[in-house]
VOKOL-752431 format. One record per residue (C-alpha): residue number from 1; residue in three letters; z, x, y negated. Coordinates in steps of 0.2 Angstrom, whole numbers, plus 5000, padded with zeros to 4 digits. Example, Ala and Ser with C-alpha at 12.3 -4.5 7.8 and 13.67 -1.06 7.14 Angstrom:
# residues 2
+-----+---------+------+------+------+
: num : residuo :   c3 :   c1 :   c2 :
+-----+---------+------+------+------+
:   1 :     ala : 5039 : 5062 : 5022 :
:   2 :     ser : 5036 : 5068 : 5005 :
+-----+---------+------+------+------+
//
This chain:
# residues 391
+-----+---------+------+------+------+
: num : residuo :   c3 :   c1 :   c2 :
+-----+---------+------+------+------+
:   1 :     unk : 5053 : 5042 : 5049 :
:   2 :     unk : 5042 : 5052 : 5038 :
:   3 :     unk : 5047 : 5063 : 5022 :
:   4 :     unk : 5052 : 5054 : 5006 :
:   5 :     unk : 5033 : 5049 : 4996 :
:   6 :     unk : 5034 : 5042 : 4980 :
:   7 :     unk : 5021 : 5030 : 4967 :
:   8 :     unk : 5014 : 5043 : 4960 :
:   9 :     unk : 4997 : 5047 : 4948 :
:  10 :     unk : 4991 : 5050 : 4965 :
:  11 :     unk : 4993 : 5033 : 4972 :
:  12 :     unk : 4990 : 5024 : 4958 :
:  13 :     unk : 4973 : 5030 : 4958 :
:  14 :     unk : 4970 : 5023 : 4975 :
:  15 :     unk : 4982 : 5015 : 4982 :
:  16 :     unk : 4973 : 5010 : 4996 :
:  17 :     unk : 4970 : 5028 : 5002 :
:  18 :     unk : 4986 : 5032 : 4998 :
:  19 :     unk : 4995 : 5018 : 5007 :
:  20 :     unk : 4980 : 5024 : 5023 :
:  21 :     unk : 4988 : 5038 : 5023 :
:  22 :     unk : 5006 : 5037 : 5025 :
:  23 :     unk : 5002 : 5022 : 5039 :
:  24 :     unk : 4992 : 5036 : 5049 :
:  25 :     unk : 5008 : 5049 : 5048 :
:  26 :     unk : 5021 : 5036 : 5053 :
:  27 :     unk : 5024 : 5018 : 5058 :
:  28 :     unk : 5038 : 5018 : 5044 :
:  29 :     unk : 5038 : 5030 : 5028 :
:  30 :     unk : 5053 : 5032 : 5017 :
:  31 :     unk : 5047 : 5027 : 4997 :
:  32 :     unk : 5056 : 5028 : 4981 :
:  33 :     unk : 5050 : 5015 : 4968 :
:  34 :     unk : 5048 : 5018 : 4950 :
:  35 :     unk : 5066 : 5011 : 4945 :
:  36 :     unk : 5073 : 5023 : 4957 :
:  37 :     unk : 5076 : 5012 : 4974 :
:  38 :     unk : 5076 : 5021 : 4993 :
:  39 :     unk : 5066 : 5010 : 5002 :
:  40 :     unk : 5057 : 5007 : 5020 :
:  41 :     unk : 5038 : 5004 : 5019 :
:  42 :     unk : 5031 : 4998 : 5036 :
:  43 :     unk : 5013 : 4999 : 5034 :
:  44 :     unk : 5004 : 4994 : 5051 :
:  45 :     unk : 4998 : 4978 : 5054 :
:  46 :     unk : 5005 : 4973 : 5072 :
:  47 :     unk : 5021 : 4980 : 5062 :
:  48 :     unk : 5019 : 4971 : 5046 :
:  49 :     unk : 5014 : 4954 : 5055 :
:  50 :     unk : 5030 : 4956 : 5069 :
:  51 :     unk : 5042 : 4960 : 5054 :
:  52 :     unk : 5035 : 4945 : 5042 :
:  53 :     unk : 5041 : 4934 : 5057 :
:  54 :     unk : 5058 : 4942 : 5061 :
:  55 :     unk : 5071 : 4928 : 5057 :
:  56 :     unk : 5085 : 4944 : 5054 :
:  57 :     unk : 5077 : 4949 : 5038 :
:  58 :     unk : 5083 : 4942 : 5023 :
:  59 :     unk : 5076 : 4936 : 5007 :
:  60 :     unk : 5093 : 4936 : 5000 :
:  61 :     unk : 5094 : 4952 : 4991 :
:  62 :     unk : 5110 : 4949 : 4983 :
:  63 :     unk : 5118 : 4956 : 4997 :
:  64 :     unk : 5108 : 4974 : 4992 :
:  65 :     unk : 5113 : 4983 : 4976 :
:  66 :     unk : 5099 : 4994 : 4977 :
:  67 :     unk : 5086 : 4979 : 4972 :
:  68 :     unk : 5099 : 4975 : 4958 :
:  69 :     unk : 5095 : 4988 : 4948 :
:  70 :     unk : 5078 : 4983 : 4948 :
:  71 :     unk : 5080 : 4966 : 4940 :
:  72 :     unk : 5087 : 4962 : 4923 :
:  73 :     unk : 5103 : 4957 : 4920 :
:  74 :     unk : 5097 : 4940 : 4918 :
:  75 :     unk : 5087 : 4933 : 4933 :
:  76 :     unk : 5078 : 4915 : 4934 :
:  77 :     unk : 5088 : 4905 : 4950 :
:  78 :     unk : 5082 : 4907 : 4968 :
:  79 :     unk : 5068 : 4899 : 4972 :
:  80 :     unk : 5054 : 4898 : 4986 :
:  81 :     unk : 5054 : 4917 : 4987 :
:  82 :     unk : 5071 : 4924 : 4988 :
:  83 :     unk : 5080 : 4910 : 4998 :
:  84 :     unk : 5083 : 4908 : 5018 :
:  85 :     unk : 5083 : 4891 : 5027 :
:  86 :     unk : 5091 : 4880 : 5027 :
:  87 :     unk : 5088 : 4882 : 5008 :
:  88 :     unk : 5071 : 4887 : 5011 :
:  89 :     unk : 5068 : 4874 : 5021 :
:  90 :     unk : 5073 : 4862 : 5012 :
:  91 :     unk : 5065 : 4868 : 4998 :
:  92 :     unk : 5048 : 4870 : 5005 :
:  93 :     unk : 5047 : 4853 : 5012 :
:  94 :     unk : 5050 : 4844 : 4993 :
:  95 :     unk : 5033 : 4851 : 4986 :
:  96 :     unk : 5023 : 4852 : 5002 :
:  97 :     unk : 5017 : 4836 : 5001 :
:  98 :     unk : 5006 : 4842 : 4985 :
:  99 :     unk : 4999 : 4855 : 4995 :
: 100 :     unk : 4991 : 4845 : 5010 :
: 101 :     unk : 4972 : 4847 : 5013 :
: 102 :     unk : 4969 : 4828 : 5008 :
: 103 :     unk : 4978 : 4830 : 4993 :
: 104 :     unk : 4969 : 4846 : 4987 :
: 105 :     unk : 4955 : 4840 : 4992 :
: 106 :     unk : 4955 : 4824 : 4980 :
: 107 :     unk : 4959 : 4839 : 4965 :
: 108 :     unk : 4945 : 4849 : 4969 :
: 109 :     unk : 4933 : 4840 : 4959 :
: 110 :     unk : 4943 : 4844 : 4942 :
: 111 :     unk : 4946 : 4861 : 4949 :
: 112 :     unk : 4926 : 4862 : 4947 :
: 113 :     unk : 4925 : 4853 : 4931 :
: 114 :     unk : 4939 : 4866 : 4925 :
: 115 :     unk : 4926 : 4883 : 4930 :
: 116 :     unk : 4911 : 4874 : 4923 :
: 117 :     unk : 4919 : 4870 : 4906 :
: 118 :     unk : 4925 : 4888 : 4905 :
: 119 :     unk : 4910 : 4897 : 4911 :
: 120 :     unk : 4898 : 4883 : 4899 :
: 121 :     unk : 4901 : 4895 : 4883 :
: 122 :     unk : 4894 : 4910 : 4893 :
: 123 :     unk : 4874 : 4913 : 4890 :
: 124 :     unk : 4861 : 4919 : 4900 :
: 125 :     unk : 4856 : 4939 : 4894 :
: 126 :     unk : 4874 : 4941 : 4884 :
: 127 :     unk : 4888 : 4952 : 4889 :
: 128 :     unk : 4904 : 4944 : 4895 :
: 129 :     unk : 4922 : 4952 : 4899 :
: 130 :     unk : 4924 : 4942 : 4915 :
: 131 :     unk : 4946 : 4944 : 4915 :
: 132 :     unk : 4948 : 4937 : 4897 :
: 133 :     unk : 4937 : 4924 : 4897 :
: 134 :     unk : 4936 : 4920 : 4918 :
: 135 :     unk : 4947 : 4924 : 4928 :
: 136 :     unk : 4963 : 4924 : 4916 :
: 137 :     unk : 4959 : 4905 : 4909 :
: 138 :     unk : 4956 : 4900 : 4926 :
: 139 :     unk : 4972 : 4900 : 4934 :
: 140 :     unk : 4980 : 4894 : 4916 :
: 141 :     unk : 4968 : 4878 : 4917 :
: 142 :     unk : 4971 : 4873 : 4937 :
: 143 :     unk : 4991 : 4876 : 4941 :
: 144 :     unk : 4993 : 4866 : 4922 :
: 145 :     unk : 4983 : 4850 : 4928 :
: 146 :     unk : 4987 : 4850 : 4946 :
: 147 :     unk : 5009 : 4852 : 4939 :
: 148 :     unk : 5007 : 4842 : 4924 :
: 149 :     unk : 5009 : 4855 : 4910 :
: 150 :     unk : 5003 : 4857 : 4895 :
: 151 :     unk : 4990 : 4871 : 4896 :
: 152 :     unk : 4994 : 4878 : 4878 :
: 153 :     unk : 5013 : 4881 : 4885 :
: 154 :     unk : 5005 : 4888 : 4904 :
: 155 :     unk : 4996 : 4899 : 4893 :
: 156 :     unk : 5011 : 4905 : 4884 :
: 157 :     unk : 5022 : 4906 : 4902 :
: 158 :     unk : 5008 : 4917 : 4909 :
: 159 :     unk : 5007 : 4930 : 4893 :
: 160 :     unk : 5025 : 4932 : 4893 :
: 161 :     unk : 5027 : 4932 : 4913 :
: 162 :     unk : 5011 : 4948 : 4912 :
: 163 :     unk : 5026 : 4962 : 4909 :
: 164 :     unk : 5035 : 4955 : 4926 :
: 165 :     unk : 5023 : 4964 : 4937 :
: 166 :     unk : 5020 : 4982 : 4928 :
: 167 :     unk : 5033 : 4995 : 4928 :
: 168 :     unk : 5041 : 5005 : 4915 :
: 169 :     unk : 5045 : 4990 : 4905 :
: 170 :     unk : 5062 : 4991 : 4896 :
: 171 :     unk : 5075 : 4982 : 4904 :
: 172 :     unk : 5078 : 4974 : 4886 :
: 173 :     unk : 5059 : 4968 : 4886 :
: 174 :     unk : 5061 : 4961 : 4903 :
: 175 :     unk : 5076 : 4948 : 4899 :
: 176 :     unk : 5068 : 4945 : 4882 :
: 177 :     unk : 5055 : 4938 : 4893 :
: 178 :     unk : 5063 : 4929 : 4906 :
: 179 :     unk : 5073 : 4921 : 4894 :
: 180 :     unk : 5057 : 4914 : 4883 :
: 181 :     unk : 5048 : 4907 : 4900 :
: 182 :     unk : 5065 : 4900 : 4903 :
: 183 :     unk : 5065 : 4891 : 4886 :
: 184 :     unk : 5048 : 4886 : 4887 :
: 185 :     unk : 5049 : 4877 : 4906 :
: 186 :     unk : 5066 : 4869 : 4902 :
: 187 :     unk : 5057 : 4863 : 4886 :
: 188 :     unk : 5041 : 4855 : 4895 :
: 189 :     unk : 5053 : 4849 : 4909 :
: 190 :     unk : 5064 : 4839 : 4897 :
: 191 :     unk : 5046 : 4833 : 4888 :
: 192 :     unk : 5041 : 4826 : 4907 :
: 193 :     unk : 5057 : 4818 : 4909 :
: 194 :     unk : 5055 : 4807 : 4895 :
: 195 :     unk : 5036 : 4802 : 4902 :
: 196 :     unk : 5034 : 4806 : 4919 :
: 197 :     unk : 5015 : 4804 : 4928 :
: 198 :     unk : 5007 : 4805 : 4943 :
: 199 :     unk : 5008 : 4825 : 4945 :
: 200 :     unk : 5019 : 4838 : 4954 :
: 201 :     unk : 5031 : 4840 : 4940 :
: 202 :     unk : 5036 : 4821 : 4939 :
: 203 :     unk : 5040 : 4822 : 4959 :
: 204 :     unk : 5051 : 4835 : 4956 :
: 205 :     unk : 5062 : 4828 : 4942 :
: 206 :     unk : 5060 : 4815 : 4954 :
: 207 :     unk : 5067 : 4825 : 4968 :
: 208 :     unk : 5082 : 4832 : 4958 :
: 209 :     unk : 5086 : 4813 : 4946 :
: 210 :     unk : 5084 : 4801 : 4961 :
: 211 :     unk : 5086 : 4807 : 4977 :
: 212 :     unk : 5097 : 4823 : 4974 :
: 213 :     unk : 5088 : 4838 : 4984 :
: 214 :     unk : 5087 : 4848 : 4971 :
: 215 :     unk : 5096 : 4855 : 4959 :
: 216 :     unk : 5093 : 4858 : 4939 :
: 217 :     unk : 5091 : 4876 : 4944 :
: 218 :     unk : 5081 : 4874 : 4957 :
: 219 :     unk : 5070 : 4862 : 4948 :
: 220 :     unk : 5068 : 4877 : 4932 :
: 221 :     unk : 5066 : 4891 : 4947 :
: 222 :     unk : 5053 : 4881 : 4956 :
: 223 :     unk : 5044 : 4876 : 4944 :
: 224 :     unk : 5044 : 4894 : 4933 :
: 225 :     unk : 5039 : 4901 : 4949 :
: 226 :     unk : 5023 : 4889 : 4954 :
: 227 :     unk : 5018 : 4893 : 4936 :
: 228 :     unk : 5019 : 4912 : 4939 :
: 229 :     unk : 5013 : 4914 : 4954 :
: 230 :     unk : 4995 : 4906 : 4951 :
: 231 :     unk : 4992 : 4916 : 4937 :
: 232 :     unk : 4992 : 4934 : 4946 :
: 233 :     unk : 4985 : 4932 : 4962 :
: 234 :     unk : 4970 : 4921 : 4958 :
: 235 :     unk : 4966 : 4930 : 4943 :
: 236 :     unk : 4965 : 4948 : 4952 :
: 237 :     unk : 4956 : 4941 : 4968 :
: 238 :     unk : 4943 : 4935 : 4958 :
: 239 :     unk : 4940 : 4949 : 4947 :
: 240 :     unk : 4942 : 4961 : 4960 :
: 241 :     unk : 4930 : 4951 : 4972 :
: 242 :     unk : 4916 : 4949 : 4960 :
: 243 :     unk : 4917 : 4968 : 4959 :
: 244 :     unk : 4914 : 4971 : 4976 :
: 245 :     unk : 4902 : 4958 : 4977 :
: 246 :     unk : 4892 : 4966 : 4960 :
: 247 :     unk : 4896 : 4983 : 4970 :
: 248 :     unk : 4888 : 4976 : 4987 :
: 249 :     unk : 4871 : 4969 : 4981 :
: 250 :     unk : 4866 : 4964 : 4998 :
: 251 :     unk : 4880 : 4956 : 5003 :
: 252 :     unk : 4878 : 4945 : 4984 :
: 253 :     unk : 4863 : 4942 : 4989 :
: 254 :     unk : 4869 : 4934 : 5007 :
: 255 :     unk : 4880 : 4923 : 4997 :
: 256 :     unk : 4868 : 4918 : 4987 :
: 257 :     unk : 4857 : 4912 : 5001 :
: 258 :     unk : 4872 : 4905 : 5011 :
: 259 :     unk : 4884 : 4897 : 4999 :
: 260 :     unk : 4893 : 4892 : 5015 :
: 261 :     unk : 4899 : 4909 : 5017 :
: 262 :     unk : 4909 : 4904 : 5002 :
: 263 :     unk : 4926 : 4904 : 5012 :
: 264 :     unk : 4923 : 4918 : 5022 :
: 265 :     unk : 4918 : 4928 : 5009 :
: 266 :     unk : 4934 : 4923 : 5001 :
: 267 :     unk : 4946 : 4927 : 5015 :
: 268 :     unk : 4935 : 4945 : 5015 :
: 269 :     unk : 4939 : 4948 : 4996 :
: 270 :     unk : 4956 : 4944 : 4999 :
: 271 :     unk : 4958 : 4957 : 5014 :
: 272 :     unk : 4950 : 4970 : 5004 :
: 273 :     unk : 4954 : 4967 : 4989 :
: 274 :     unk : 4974 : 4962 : 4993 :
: 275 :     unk : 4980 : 4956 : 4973 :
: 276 :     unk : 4998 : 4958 : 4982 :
: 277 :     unk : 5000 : 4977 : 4988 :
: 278 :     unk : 5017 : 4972 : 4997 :
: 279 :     unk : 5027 : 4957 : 4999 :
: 280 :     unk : 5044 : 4952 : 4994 :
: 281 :     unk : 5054 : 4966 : 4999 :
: 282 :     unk : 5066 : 4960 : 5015 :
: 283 :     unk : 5084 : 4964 : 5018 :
: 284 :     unk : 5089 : 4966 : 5038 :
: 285 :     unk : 5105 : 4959 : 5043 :
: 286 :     unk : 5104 : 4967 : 5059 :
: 287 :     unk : 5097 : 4983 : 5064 :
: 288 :     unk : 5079 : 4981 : 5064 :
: 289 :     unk : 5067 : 4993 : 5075 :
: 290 :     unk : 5050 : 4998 : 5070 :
: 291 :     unk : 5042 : 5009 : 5082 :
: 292 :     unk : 5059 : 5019 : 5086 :
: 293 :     unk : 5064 : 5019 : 5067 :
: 294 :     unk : 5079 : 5010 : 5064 :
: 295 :     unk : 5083 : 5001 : 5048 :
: 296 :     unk : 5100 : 4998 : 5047 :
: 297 :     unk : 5107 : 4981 : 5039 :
: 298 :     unk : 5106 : 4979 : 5021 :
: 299 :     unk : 5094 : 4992 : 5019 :
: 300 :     unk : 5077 : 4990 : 5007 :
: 301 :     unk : 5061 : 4985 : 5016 :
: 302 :     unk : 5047 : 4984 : 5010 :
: 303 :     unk : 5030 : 4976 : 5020 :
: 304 :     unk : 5013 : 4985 : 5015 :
: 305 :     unk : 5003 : 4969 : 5016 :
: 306 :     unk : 4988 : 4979 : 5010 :
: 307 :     unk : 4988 : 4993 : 5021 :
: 308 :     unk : 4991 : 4982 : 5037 :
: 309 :     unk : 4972 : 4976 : 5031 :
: 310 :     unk : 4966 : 4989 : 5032 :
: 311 :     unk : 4972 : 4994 : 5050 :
: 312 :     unk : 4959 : 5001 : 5062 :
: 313 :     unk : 4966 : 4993 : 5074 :
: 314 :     unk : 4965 : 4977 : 5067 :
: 315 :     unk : 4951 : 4977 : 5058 :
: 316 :     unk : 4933 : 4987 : 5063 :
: 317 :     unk : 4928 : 4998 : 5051 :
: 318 :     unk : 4941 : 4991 : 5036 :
: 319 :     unk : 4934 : 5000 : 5020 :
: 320 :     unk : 4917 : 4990 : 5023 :
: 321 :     unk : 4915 : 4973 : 5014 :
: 322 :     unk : 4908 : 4960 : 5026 :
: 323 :     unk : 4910 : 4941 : 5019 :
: 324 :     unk : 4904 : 4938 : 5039 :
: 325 :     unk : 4918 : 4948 : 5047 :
: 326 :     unk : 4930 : 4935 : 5059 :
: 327 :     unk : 4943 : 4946 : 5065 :
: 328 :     unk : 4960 : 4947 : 5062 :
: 329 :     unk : 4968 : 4936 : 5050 :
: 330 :     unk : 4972 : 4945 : 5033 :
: 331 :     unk : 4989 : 4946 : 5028 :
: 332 :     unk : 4987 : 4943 : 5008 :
: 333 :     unk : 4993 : 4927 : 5009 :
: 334 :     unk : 5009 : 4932 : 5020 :
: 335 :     unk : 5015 : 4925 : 5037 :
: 336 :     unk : 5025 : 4915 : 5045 :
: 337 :     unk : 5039 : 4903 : 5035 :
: 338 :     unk : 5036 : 4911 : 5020 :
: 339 :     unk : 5016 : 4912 : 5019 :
: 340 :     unk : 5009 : 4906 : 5002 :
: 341 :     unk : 5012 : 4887 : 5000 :
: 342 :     unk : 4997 : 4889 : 4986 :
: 343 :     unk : 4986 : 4898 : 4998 :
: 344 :     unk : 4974 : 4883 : 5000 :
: 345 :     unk : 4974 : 4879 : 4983 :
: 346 :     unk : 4971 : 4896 : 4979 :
: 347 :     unk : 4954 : 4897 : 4991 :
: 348 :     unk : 4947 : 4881 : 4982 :
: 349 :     unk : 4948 : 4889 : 4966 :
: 350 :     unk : 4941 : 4906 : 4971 :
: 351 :     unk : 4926 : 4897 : 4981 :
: 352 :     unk : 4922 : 4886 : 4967 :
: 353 :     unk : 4923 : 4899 : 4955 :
: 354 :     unk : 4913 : 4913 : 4962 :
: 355 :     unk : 4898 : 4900 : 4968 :
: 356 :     unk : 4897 : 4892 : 4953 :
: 357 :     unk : 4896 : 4910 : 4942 :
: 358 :     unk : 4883 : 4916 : 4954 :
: 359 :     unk : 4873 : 4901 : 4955 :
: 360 :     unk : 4874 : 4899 : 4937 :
: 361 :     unk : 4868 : 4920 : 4933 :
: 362 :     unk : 4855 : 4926 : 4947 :
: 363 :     unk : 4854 : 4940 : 4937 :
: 364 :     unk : 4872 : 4943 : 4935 :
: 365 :     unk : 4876 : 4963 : 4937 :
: 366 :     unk : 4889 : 4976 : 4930 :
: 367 :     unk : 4889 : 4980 : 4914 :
: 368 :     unk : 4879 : 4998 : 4910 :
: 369 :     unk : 4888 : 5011 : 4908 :
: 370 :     unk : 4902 : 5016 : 4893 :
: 371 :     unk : 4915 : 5001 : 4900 :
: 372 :     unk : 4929 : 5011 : 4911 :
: 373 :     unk : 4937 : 5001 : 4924 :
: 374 :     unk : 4955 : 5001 : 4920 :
: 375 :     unk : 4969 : 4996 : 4932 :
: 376 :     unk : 4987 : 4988 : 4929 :
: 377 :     unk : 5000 : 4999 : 4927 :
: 378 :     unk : 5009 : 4993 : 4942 :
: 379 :     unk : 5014 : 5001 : 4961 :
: 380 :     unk : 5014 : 4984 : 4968 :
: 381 :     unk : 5000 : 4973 : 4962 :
: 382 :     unk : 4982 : 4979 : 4958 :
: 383 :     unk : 4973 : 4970 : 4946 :
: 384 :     unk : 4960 : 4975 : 4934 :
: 385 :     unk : 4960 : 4977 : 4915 :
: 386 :     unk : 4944 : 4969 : 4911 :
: 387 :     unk : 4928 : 4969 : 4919 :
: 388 :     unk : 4913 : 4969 : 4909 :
: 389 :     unk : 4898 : 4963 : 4915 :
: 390 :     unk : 4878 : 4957 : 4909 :
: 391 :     unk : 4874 : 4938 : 4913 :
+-----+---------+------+------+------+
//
């Protein structure tokens, strides 16, 4: 294992180089976060994949005190993310059916009708800041309809739920704010139960009320965490891949001849531009190996979904930007039991929203000069600031 690295100015200035480097000195780098925590980082991608699948690593990080000290002392229930079958299982299995391709599929004209309305106040000629008026109200708009909540309270859970993913936040700042997404959910899910509809939110009151496979916690936790997890991802995958697409004029121009390149081009922006620089960090419950390195049980692990994109050895030439490149499968999304359950929903928005904004501006480009792109304050999510651009 390689010496002890930590996230610093360095790294957050490019965390991709960063993250490039420790994967070519060592299959398995020793990290200490920003709150302190010793942990494994495994950053190749034949490493990363293999370990997403390994059934001996936990999700269950109450059985390590080091992750502990990361949380506040008051933590929403477990939910999709930090639970094991059978509770995952079981868990899982309630919402998939929302998440089939014939269910989406039927939703994908109000996804459109959402990214038209929001984009119908922009003006050819003007100047727009694409993360506040774009790819922020995007997300906001889509997981409310498709869940049945209000979009004035989504709106509220996601500016409340923005401090969860940068560091430094006092600890104080961090219950405060758990605790307010906390009221608002229980708020809108009492609301629901008192007129339920045909939506997500209604099937899982109707899950817990009726048939008894989930619990009032669980209900809180999975919704809360169906409403956070929209918000970030989508809203930095889009930003960040209209950048590189502004940045790569030729392959823009590609697009714009071949829309059907739309979810290639997608699964390209989300390789190279991974929203997520890690997944949820793992916790061995036997000793795991990684190319000789042994991670003893209860031990912090942390997978570099980023870096494993951008494996030379899986991915030819990985710093290029191709929307036709078919090669390996990118590990943004995750792998295995845990993979996103709103990846598909996800890639309908980002195709929808990224044809429709180019179709609509041919002349779209960055803005001139005098507008800084400024990053989140965060080791494990990267996500612009703003991004200003000329319509």
């Amino acid at each position: 294992m390689s010496e002890r690295h930590s996230f610093d100015r360095t790294y957050r200035d490019d965390p991709i180089a960063t993250l490039g480097q420790w994967r070519e000195e060592a299959a398995v780098t020793q990290v200490i976060t920003p709150a302190g925590t010793p942990t494994a980082l495994v950053t190749r991608y034949a490493d990363v994949r293999a370990l997403l699948l390994d059934k001996s690593l936990s999700m269950n990080g109450e059985q390590d005190l080091a992750r502990m000290q990361e949380l506040s002392s008051q933590e929403l229930p477990k939910d999709l993310v930090d639970s094991d079958p059978p509770d995952h299982t079981r868990l899982r299995r309630i919402v998939a059916g929302a998440f089939t391709p014939a269910s989406l599929q039927a939703f994908k004209p109000r996804i459109t009708e959402i990214v038209r309305d929001i984009l119908e106040p922009l003006h050819q000629g003007s100047q727009a800041d694409l993360v506040s008026q774009v790819t922020t109200p995007l997300p906001i708009a889509v997981i409310a309809d498709f869940l049945g909540f209000p979009r004035p309270s989504a709106a509220e859970v996601k500016r409340l739920s923005d401090i969860l993913f940068l560091d430094g936040i006092p600890p104080a700042e961090v219950s405060s704010s758990i605790a307010q997404i906390t009221q608002i959910v229980t708020r809108e899910i009492a609301a629901k139960r008192r007129q339920t509809g045909n939506d997500l939110l209604s099937d899982l009151i109707e899950a817990r009320e009726h048939r008894q496979t989930l619990s009032e916690a669980e209900l809180l936790s999975m919704t809360t965490l169906m409403l956070i997890a929209a918000f970030q991802n989508v809203t930095h995958a889009l930003t960040s891949g209209i950048l590189q697409l502004l940045s790569n004029p030729e392959q823009l121009a590609l697009l714009r001849a071949r829309p059907a390149l739309a979810p290639q081009a997608v699964q390209e922006i989300l390789r190279h531009a991974s929203p997520g620089l890690f997944s949820t960090r793992r916790f061995p419950t036997t000793p795991v190996i990684v190319q000789e390195t042994v991670i003893a049980p209860g031990e912090s692990l942390l997978l570099s979904l980023a870096s494993a994109n951008y494996d030379p050895l899986a991915f030819t030439e990985p710093d290029r930007f191709d929307i036709t490149r078919n090669e390996a499968q990118h590990l943004s999304y995750g792998h295995g039991i845990h993979y996103c359950l709103g990846a598909a929903l996800a890639n309908i928005e980002l195709e929808v929203a990224i044809v429709e904004l180019i179709s609509r501006f041919p002349n779209l480009r960055l803005a001139d000069a005098g507008h800084e792109l400024a990053w989140l304050d965060s080791y494990k999510s990267r996500g612009l600031q703003n991004l200003h651009v000329c319509l």
